[in-house]
N, CA, C and O atoms as a Tinker XYZ file with bonds, in Angstrom:
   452  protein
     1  N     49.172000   10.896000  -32.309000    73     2
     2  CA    48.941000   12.194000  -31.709000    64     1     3
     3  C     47.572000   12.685000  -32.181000    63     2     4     5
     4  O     47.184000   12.747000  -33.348000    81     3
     5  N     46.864000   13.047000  -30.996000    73     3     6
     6  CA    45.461000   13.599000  -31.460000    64     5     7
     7  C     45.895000   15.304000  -32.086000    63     6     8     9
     8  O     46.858000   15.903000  -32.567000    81     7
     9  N     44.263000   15.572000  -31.638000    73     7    10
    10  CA    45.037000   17.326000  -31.684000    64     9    11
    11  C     45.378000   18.011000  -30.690000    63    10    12    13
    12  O     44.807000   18.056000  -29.600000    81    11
    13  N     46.836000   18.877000  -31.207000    73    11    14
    14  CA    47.552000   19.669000  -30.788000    64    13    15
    15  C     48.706000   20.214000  -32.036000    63    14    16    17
    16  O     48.321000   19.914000  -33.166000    81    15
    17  N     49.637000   20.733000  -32.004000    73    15    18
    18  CA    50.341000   20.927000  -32.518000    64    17    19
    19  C     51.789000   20.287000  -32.573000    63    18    20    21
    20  O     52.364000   19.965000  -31.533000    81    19
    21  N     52.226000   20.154000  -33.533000    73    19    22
    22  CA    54.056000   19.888000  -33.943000    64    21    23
    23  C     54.671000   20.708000  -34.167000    63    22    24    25
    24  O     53.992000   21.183000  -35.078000    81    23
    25  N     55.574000   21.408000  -34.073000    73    23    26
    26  CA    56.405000   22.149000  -34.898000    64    25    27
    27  C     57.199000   21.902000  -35.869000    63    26    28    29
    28  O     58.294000   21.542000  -35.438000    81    27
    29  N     57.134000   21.938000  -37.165000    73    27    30
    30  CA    58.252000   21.888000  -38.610000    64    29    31
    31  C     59.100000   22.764000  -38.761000    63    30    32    33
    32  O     58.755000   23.684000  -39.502000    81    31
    33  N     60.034000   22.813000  -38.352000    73    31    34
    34  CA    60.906000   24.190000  -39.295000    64    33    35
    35  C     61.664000   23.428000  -39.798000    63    34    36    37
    36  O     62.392000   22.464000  -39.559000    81    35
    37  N     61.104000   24.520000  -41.073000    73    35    38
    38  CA    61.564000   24.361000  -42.640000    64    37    39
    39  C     63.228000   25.049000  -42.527000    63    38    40    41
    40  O     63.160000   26.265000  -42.710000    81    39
    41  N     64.498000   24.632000  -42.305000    73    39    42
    42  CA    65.915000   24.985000  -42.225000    64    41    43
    43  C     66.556000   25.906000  -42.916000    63    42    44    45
    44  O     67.475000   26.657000  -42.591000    81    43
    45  N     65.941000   25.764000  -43.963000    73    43    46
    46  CA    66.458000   26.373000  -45.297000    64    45    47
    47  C     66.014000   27.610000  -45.293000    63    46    48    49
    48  O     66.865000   28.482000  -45.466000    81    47
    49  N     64.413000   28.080000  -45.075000    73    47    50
    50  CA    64.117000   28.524000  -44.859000    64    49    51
    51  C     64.682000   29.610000  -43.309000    63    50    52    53
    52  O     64.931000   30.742000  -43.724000    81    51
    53  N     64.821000   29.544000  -42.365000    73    51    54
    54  CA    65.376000   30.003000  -41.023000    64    53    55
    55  C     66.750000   29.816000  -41.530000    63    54    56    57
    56  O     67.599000   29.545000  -40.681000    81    55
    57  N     67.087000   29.904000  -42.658000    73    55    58
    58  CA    68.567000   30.534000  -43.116000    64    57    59
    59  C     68.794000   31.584000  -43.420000    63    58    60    61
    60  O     69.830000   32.181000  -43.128000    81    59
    61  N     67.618000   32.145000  -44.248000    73    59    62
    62  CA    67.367000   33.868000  -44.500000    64    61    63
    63  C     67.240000   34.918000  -43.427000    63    62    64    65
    64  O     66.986000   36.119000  -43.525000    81    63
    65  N     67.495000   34.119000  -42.321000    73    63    66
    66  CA    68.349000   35.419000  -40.707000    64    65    67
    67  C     67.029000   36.548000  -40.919000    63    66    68    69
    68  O     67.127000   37.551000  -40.212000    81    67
    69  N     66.088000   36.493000  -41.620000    73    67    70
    70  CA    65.046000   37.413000  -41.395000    64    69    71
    71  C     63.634000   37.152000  -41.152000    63    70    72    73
    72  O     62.834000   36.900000  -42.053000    81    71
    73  N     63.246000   37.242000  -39.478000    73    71    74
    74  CA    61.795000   36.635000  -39.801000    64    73    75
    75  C     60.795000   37.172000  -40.372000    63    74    76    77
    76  O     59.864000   36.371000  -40.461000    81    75
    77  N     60.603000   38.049000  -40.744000    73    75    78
    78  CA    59.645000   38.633000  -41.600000    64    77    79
    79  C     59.746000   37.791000  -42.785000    63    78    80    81
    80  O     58.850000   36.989000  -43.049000    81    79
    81  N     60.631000   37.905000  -43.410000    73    79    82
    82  CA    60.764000   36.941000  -45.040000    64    81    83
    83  C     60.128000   35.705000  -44.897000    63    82    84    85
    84  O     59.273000   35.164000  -45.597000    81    83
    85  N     61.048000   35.122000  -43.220000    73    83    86
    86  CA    60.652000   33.428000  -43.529000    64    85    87
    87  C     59.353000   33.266000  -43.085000    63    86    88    89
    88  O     58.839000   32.172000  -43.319000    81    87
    89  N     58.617000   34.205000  -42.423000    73    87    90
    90  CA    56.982000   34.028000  -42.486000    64    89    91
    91  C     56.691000   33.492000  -43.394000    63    90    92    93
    92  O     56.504000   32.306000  -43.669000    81    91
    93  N     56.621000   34.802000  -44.150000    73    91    94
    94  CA    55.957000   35.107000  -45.725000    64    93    95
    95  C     56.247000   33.839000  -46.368000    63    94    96    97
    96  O     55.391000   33.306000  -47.074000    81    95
    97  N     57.686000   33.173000  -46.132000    73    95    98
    98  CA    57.940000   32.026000  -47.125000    64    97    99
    99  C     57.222000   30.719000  -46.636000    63    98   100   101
   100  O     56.794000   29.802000  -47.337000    81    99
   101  N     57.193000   30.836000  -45.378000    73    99   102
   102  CA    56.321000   29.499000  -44.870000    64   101   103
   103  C     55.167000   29.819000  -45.123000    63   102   104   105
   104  O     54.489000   28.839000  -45.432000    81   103
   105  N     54.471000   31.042000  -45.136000    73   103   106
   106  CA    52.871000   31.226000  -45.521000    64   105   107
   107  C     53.028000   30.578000  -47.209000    63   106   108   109
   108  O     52.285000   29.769000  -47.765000    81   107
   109  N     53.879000   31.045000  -47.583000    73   107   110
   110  CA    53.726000   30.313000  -49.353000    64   109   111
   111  C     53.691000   28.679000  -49.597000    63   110   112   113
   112  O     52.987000   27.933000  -50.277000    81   111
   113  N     54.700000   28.519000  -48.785000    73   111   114
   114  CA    54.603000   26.681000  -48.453000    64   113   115
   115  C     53.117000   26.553000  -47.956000    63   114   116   117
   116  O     52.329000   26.127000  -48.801000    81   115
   117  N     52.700000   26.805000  -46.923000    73   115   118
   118  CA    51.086000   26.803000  -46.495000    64   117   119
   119  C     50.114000   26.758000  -47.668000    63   118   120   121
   120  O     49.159000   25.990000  -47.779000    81   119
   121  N     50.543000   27.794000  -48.615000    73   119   122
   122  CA    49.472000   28.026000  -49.455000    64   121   123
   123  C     49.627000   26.604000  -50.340000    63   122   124   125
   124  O     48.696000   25.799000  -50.357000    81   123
   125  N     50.761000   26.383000  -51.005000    73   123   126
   126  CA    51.240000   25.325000  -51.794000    64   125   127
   127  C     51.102000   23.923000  -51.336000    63   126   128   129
   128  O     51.343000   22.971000  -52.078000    81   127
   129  N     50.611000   23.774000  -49.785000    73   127   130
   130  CA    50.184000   22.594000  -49.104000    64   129   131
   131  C     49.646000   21.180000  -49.478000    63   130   132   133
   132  O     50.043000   20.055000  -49.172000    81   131
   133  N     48.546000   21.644000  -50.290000    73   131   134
   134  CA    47.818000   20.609000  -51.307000    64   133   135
   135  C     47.933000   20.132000  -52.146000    63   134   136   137
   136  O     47.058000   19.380000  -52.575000    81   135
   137  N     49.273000   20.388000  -52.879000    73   135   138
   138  CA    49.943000   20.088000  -53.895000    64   137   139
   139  C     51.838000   19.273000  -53.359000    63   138   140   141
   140  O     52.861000   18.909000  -53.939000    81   139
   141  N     51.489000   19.333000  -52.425000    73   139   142
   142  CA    53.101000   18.816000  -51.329000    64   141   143
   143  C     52.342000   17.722000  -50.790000    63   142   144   145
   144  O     52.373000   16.766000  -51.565000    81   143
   145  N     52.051000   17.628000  -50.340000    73   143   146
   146  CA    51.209000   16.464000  -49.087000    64   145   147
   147  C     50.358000   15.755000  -49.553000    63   146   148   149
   148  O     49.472000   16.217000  -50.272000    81   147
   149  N     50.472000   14.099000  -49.148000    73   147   150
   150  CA    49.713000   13.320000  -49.821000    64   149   151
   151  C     48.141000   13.681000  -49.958000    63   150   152   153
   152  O     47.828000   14.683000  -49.315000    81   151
   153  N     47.418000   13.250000  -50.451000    73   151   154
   154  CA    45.803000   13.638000  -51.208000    64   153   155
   155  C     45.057000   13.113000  -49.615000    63   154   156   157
   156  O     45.278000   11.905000  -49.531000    81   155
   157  N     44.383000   13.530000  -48.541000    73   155   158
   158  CA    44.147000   12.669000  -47.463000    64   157   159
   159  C     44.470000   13.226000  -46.718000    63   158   160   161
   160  O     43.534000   13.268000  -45.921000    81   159
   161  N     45.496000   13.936000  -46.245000    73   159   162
   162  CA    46.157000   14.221000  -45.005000    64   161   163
   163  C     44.881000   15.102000  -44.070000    63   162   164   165
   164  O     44.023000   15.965000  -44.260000    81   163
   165  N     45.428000   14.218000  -42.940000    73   163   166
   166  CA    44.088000   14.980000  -41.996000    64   165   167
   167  C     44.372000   16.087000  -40.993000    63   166   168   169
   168  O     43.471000   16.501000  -40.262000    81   167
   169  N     45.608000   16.575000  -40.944000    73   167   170
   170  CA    45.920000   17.617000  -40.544000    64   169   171
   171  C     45.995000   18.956000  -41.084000    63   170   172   173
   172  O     46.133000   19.077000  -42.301000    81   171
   173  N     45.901000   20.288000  -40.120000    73   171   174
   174  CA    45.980000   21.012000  -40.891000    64   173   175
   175  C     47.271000   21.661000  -40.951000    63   174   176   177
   176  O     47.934000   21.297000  -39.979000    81   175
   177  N     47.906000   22.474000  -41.690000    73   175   178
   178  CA    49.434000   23.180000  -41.219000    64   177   179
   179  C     48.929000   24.818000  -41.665000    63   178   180   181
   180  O     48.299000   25.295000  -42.609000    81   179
   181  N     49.595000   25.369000  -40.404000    73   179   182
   182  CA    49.634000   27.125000  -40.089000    64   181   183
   183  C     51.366000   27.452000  -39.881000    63   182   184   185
   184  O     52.418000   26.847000  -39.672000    81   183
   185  N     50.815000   28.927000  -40.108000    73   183   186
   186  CA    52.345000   29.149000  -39.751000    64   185   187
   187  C     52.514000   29.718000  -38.327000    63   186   188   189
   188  O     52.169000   30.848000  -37.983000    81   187
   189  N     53.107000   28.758000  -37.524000    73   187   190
   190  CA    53.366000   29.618000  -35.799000    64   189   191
   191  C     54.857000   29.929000  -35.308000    63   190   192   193
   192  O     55.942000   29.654000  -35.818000    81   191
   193  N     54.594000   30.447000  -34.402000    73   191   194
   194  CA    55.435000   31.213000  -33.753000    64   193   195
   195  C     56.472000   29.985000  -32.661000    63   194   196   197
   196  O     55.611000   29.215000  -32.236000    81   195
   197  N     57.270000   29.721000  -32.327000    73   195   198
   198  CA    58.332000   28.733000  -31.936000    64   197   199
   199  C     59.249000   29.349000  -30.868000    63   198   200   201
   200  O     60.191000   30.108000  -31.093000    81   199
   201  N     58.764000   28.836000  -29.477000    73   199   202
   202  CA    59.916000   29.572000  -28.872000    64   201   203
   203  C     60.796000   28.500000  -28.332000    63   202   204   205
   204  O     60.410000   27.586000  -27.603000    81   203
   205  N     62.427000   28.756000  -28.896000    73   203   206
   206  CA    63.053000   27.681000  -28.360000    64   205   207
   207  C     63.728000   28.268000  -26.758000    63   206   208   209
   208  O     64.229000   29.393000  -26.748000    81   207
   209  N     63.707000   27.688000  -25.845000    73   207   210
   210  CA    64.421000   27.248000  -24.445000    64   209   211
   211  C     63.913000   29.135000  -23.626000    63   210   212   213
   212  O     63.764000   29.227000  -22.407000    81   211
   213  N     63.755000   30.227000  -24.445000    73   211   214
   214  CA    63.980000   31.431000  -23.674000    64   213   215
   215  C     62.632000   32.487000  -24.411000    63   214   216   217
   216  O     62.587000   32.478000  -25.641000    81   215
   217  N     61.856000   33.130000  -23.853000    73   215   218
   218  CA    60.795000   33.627000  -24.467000    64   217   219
   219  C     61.846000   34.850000  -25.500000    63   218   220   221
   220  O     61.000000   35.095000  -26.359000    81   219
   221  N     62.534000   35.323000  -25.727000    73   219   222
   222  CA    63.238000   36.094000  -26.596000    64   221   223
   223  C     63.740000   35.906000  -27.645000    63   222   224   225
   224  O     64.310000   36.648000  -28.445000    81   223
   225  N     63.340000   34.092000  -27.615000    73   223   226
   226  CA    64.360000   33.327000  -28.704000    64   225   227
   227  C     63.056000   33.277000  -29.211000    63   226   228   229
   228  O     62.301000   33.150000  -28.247000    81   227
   229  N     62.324000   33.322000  -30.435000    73   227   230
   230  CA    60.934000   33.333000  -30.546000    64   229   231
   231  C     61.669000   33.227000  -32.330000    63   230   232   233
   232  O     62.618000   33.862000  -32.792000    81   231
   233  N     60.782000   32.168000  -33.005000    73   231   234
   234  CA    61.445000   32.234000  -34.681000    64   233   235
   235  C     59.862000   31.312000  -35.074000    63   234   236   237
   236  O     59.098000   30.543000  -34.491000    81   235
   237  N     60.019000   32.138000  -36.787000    73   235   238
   238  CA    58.627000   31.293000  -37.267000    64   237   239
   239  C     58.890000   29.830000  -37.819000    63   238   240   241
   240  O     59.984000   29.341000  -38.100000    81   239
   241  N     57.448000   29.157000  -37.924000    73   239   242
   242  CA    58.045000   27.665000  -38.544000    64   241   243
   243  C     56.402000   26.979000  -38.556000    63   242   244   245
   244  O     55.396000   27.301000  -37.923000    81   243
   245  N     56.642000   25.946000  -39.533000    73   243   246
   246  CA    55.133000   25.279000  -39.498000    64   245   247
   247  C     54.591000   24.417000  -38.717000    63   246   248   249
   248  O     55.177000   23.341000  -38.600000    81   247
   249  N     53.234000   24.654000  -37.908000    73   247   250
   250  CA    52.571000   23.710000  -37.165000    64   249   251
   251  C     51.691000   22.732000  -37.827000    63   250   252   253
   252  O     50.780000   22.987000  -38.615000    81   251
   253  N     52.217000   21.175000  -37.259000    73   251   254
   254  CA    50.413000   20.561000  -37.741000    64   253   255
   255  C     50.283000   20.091000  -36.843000    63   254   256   257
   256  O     50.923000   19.275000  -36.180000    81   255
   257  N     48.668000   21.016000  -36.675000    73   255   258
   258  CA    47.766000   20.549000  -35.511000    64   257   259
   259  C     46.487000   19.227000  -36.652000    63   258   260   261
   260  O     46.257000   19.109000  -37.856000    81   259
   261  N     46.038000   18.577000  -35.494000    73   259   262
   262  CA    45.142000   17.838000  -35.638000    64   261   263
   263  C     45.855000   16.011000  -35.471000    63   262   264   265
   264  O     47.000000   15.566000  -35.402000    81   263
   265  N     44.946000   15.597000  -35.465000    73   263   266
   266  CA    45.669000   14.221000  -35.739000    64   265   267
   267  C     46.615000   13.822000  -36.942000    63   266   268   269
   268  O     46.588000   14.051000  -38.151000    81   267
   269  N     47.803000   12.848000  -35.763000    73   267   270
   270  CA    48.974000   12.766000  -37.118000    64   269   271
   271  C     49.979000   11.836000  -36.304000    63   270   272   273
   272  O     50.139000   11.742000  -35.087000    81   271
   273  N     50.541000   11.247000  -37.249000    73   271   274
   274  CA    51.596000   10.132000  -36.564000    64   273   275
   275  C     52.968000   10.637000  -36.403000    63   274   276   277
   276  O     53.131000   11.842000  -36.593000    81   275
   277  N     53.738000   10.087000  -36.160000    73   275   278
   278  CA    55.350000   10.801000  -36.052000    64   277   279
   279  C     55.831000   10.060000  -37.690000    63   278   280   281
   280  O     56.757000   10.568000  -38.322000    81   279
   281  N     55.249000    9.117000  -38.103000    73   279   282
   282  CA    55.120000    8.816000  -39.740000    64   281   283
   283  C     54.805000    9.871000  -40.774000    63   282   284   285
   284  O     55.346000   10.271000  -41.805000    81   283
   285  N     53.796000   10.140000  -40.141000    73   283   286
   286  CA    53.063000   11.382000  -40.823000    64   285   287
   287  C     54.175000   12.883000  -40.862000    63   286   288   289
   288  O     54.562000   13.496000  -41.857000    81   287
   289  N     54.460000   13.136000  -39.474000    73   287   290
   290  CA    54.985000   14.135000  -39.739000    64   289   291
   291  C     56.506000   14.113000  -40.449000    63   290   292   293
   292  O     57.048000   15.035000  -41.060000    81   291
   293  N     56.843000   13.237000  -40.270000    73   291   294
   294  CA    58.155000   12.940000  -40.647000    64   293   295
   295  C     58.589000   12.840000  -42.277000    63   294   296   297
   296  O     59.592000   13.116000  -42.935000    81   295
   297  N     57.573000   12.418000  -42.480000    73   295   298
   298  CA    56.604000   11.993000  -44.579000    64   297   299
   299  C     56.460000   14.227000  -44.707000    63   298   300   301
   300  O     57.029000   14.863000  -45.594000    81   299
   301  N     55.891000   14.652000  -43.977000    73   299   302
   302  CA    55.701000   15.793000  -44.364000    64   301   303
   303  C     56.728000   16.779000  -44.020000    63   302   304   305
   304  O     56.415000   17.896000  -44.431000    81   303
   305  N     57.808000   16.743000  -43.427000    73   303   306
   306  CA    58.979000   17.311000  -43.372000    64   305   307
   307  C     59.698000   17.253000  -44.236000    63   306   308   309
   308  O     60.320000   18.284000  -44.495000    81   307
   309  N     59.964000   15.903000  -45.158000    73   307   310
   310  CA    60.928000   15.575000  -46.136000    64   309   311
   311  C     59.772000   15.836000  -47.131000    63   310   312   313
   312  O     60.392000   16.107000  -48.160000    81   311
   313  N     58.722000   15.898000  -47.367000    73   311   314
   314  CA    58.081000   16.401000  -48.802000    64   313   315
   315  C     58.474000   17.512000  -48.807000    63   314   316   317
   316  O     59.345000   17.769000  -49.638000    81   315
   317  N     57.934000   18.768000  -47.763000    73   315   318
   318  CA    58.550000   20.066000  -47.727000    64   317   319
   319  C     59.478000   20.536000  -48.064000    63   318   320   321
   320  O     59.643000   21.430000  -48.894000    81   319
   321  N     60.577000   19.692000  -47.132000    73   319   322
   322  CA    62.095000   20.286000  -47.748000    64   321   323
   323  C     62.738000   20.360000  -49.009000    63   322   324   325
   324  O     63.615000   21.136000  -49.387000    81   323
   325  N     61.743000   18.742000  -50.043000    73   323   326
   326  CA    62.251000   18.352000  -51.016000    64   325   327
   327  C     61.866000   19.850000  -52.077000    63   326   328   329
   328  O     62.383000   20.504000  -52.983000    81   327
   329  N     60.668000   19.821000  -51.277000    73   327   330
   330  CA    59.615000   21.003000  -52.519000    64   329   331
   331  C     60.001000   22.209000  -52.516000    63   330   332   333
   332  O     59.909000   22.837000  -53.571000    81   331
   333  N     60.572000   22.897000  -51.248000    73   331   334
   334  CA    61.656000   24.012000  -50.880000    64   333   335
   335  C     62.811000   23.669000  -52.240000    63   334   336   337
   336  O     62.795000   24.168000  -53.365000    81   335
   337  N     63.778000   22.641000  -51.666000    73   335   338
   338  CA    64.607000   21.965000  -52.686000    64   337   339
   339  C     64.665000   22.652000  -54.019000    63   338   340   341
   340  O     65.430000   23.552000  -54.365000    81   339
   341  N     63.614000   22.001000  -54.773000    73   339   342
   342  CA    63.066000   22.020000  -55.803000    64   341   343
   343  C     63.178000   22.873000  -56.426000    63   342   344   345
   344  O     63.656000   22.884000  -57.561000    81   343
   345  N     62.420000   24.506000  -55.319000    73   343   346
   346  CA    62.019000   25.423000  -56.503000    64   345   347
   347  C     63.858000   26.665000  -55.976000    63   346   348   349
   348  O     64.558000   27.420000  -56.651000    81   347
   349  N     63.896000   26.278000  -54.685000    73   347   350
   350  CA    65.297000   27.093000  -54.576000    64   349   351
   351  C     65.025000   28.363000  -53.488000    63   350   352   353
   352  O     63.829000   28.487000  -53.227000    81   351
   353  N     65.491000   28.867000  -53.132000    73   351   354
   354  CA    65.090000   29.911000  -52.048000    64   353   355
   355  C     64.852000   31.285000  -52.662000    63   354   356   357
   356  O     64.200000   32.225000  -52.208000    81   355
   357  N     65.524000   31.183000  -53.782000    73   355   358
   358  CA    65.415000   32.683000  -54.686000    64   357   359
   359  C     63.800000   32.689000  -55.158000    63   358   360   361
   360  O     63.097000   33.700000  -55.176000    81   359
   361  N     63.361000   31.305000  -55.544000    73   359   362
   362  CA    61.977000   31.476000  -56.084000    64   361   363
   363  C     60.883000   31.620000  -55.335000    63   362   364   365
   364  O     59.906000   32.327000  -55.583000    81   363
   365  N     61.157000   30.617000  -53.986000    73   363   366
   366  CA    60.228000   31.275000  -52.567000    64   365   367
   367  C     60.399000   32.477000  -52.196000    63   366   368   369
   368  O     59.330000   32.977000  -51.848000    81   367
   369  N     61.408000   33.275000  -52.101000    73   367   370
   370  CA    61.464000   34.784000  -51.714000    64   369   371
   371  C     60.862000   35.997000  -52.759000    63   370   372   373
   372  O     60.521000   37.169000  -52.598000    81   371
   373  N     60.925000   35.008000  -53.984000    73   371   374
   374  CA    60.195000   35.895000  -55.541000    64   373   375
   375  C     58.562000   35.771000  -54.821000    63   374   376   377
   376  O     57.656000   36.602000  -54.756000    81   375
   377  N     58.640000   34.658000  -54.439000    73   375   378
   378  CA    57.147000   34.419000  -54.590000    64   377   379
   379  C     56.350000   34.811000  -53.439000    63   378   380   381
   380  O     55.139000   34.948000  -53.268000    81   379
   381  N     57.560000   34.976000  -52.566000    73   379   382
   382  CA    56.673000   35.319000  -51.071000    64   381   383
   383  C     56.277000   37.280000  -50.952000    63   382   384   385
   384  O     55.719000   37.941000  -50.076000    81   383
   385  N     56.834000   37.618000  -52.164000    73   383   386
   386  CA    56.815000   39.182000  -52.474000    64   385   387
   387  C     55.340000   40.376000  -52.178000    63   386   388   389
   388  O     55.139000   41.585000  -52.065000    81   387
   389  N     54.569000   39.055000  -52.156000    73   387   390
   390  CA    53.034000   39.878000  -53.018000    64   389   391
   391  C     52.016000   39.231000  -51.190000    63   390   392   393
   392  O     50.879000   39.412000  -50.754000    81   391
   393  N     53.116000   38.566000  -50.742000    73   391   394
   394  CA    52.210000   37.501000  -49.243000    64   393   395
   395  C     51.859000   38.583000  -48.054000    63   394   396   397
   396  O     52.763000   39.413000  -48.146000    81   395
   397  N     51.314000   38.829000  -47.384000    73   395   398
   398  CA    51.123000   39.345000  -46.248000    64   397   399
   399  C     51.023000   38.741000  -45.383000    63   398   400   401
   400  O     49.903000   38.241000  -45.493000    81   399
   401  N     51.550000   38.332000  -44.323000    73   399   402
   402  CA    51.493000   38.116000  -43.019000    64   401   403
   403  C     51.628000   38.750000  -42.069000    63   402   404   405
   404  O     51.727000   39.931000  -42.401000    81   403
   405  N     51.714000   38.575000  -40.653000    73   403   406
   406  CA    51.492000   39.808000  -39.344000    64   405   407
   407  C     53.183000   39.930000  -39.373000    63   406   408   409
   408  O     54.028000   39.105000  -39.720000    81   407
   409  N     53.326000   41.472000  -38.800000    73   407   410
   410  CA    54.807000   41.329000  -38.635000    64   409   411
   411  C     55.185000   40.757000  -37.315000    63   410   412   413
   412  O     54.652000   40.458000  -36.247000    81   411
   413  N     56.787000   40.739000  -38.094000    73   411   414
   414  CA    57.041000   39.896000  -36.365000    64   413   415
   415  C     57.465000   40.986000  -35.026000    63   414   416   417
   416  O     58.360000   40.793000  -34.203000    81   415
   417  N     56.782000   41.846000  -35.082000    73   415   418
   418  CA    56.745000   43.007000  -34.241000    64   417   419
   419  C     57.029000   42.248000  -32.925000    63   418   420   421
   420  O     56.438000   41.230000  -32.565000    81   419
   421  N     58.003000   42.878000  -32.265000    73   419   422
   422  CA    58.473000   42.404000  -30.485000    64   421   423
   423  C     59.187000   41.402000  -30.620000    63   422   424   425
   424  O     60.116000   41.468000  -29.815000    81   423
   425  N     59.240000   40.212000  -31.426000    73   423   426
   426  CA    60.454000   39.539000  -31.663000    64   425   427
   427  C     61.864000   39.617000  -32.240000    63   426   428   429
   428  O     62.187000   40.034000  -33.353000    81   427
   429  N     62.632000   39.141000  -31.281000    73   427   430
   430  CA    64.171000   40.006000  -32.205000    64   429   431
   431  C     64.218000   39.129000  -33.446000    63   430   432   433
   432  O     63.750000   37.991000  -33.488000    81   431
   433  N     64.810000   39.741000  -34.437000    73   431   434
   434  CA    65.194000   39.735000  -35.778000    64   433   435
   435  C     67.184000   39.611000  -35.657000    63   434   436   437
   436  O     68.117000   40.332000  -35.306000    81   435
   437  N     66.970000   38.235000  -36.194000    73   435   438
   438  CA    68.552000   37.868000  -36.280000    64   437   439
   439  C     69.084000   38.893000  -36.879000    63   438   440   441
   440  O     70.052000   39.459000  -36.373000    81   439
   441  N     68.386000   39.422000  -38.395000    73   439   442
   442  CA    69.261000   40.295000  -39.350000    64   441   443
   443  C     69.761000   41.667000  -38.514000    63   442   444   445
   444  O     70.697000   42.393000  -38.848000    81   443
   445  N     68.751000   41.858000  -37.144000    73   443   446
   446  CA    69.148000   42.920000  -36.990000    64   445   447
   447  C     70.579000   43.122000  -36.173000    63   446   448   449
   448  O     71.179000   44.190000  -36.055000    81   447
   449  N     71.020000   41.702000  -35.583000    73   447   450
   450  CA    71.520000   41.781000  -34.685000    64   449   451
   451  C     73.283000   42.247000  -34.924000    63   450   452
   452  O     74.023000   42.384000  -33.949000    81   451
């Protein structure tokens, strides 16, 4: 795959029923990127917006755009999750405290529902 985008969602993450949080928590994975992913990787990862089957269904999750194999992405899904894993969801939500990202203004919010 040249460039364009993939979508990752992180599961564990889109368990916290709140997209505002799981921004913030995928922006922290983002930040923590270079330290998850092999030394090399030629893609980049952002955090985007995901609409599954209906424009209302709209949830956040990580893109890598640029060139990348289905090896590649597949190697960087299971590093992620492991590294999620790792530190636990209590410590990504500690840590995503201080993050700013855009709100998810106009998209419904599971928590609210």
């Amino acid at each position: 795959m040249t460039e364009g985008c993939t979508p990752l969602e992180v599961l564990s993450v889109l368990e916290l029923r709140d997209h505002d949080l799981a921004a913030r928590c995928l922006e922290v994975i983002r930040l923590h990127v270079a330290e998850i992913l092999p030394v090399g990787t030629r893609y980049r990862v952002e955090v985007i917006q995901v609409c599954h089957h209906h424009p209302q269904n709209v949830y956040p999750a990580l893109g890598l755009f640029g060139p990348h194999t289905m090896a590649e992405f597949r190697e960087a899904e299971q590093r992620i999750a492991a590294w999620v894993a790792e530190r636990g969801l209590d410590w990504l939500v500690a840590a995503s405290a201080g993050v700013t990202t855009p709100p998810w203004a106009g998209h419904p919010n599971p928590k609210s529902r």
